[in-house]
N, C-alpha and C positions, 0 to 999 in steps of 0.2 A: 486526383487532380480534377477542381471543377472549371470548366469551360463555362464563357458568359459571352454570346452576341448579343449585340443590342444595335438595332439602326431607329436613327432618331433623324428629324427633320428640324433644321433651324437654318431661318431666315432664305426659305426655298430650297437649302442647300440639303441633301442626303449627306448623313455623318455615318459612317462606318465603326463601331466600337469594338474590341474585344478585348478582353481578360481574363488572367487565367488565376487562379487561388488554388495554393499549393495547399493541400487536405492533409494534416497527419495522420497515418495507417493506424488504426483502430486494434488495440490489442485485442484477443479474445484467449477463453477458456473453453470449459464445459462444465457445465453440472447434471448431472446423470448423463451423460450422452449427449447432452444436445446445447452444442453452440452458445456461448456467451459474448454478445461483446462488452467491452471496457470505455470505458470514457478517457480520450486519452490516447497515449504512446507508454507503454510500459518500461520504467526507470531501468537504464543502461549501465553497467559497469562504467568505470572511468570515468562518470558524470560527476561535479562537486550534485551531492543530497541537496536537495530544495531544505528550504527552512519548515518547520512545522509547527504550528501550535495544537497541542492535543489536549485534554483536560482529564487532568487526574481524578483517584478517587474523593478526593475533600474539595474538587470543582476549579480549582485554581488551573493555572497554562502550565506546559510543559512545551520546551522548546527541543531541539538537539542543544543548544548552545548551552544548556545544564549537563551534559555527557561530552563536553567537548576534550580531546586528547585519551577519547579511550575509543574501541570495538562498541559499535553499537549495531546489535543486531534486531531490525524492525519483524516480528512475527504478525504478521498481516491476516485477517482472518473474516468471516461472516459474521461468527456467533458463537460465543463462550459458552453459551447453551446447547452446543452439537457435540458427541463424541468425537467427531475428529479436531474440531479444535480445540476442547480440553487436552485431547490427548499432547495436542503441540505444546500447549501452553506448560503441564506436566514435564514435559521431554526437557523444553528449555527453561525450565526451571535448576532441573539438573544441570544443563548446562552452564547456566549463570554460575552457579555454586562451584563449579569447578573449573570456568575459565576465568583468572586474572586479564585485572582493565578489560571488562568486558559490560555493557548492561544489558540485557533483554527487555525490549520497548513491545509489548503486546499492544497488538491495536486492534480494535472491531469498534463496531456503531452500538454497542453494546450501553447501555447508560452506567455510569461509575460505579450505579447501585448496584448492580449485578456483576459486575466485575470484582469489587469486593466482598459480594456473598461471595462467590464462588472462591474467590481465593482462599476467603477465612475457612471455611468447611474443605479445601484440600490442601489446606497448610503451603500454600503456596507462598514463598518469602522472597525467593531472589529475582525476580521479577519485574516489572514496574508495567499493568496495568492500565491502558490512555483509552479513552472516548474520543473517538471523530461524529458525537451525534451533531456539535452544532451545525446550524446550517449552512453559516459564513465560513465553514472549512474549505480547505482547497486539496487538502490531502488525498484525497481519492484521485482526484483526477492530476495533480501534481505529480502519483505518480503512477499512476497508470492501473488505479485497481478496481478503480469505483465500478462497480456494476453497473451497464448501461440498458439492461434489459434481462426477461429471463423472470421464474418466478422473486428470484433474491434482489429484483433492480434497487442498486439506490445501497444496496451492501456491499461490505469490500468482498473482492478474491483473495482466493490461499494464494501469500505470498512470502518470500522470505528476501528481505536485503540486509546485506552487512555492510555499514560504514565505514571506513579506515577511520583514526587518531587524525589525519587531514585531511577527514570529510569529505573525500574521495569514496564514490557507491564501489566494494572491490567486489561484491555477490549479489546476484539480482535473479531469484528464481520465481516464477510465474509459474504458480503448480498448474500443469494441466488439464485436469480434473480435482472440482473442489470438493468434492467428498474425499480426497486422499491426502494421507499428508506431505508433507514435504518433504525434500532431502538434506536432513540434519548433517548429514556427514558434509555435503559439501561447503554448507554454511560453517562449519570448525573448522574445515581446511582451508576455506579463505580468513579464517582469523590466526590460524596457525603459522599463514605461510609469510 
């Protein structure tokens, strides 16, 4: 909560001012140990999902409204270039392949180019690969991942949300250290239940 006094003087007279502006709580993580905050309030279960545009590997937009009436599970991440989030991307990959109506939406700031080496050299298929690099994105801070500081500012956090078929958020985990991965298990149990 920020407090604002302010006394001003008009027409001899002393004006008394105050207001207050309600601040939303700052999410945070950690990377090695030490504190990150987030830009934002980190996306809540029961929320209807903000809309997204993200850009695929051939540059074009990708919306949610293209996965509408299925399980969309957002795997949120730094960089496709680190062992732990390959290893997510790996994980749910499998999982794609074996959950019906489901898509796996992989997202980091990662440029398309490298999103697609990577996939093509580990056969990665079931998938779907997004860039939040441009700048007019809102996604980070839409929904609560954008790194606000920290050596990674300006990257997303490990995160993991699952959309319901009526775009209801039903899983919303904030990994709390992002060298680690996430909890896959709990992410198939909000798609299963």
């Amino acid at each position: 909560m920020k407090a604002i006094f302010a006394l001003s003087t008009k027409n001899n007279k002393q004006t008394n001012t105050f207001t207050q502006e309600k601040k939303n709580t700052m999410a945070t993580t950690k990377f090695k140990g030490n504190k990150v905050n987030l830009d934002g309030t980190f996306i809540a279960t029961g929320t209807i999902a903000p809309q997204v545009e993200l850009v695929k590997n051939d540059l074009s937009t990708c919306t949610l409204d293209e996965h509408k009436g299925k399980y969309v599970v957002l795997n949120i991440f730094p960089s496709i270039d680190t062992g732990v989030c390959a290893a997510s991307v790996r994980k749910f990959n499998k999982l794609a392949a074996s959950t019906p109506n489901t898509v796996v939406l992989c997202i980091s700031r990662d440029l398309p180019f490298a999103q697609s080496r990577f996939c093509g050299a580990e056969g990665i298929e079931n998938v779907v690969t997004l860039s939040d690099f441009r700048r007019e994105s809102t996604f980070g801070k839409d929904y609560g991942v954008q790194m606000a500081d920290g050596p990674l500012a300006g990257l997303l956090a490990r995160a993991v949300v699952v959309i319901a078929p009526d775009g209801k958020v039903c899983h919303a985990e904030l990994v709390s250290e992002i060298t680690t991965e996430p909890d896959y298990e709990a992410a198939i149990k909000a798609i299963k239940n």
